[in-house]
C-alpha positions, 0 to 999 in steps of 0.5 A: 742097537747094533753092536757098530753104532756109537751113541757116546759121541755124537757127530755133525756134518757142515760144510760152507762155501766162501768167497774170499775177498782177499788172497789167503796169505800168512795173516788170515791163513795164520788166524784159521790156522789157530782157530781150527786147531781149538776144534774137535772135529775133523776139519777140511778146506778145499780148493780148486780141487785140492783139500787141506787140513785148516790147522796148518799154515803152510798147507792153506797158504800152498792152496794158492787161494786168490781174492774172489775163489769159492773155498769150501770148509767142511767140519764132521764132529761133535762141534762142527757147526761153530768149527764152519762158522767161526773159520767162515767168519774169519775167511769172509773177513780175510784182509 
């Protein structure tokens, strides 16, 4: 074993992509927002070339994200696969 690995924390990649069928505005923003803050992992939603922390509000909503975009959540950590699906979830069901 090399003195640089870590085998205590085991970390996972997953990365979505979603087309939203509403604008994400306050409420579905407000709703990812909470869900990613519950997350262990280091999470990211990008946008038209631009990247946010999902755990804030302000910065999804300055996203300027419209019904129909392509947003791509990305999760690295030790819950990454339920952090890509439950915000997936909530972004596939933004009203």
């Amino acid at each position: 074993m090399s003195a640089n690995s870590d085998t205590t924390s085991p970390s996972t990649r997953r990365e979505a992509q979603v087309v939203l069928p509403a604008h994400l505005h306050a409420r579905p923003a407000g709703q990812l927002a909470r869900a990613a803050g519950g997350f262990r992992s280091a999470l990211e939603l990008d946008y038209n070339g631009r990247t946010v922390n999902p755990t804030g509000v302000l910065g999804l909503m300055g996203l300027g994200a419209t019904a129909g975009s392509t947003v791509t959540i990305r999760a690295t950590g030790p819950d990454a696969h339920e952090a890509v699906t439950a915000l997936t979830e909530i972004l596939a069901n933004a009203e």
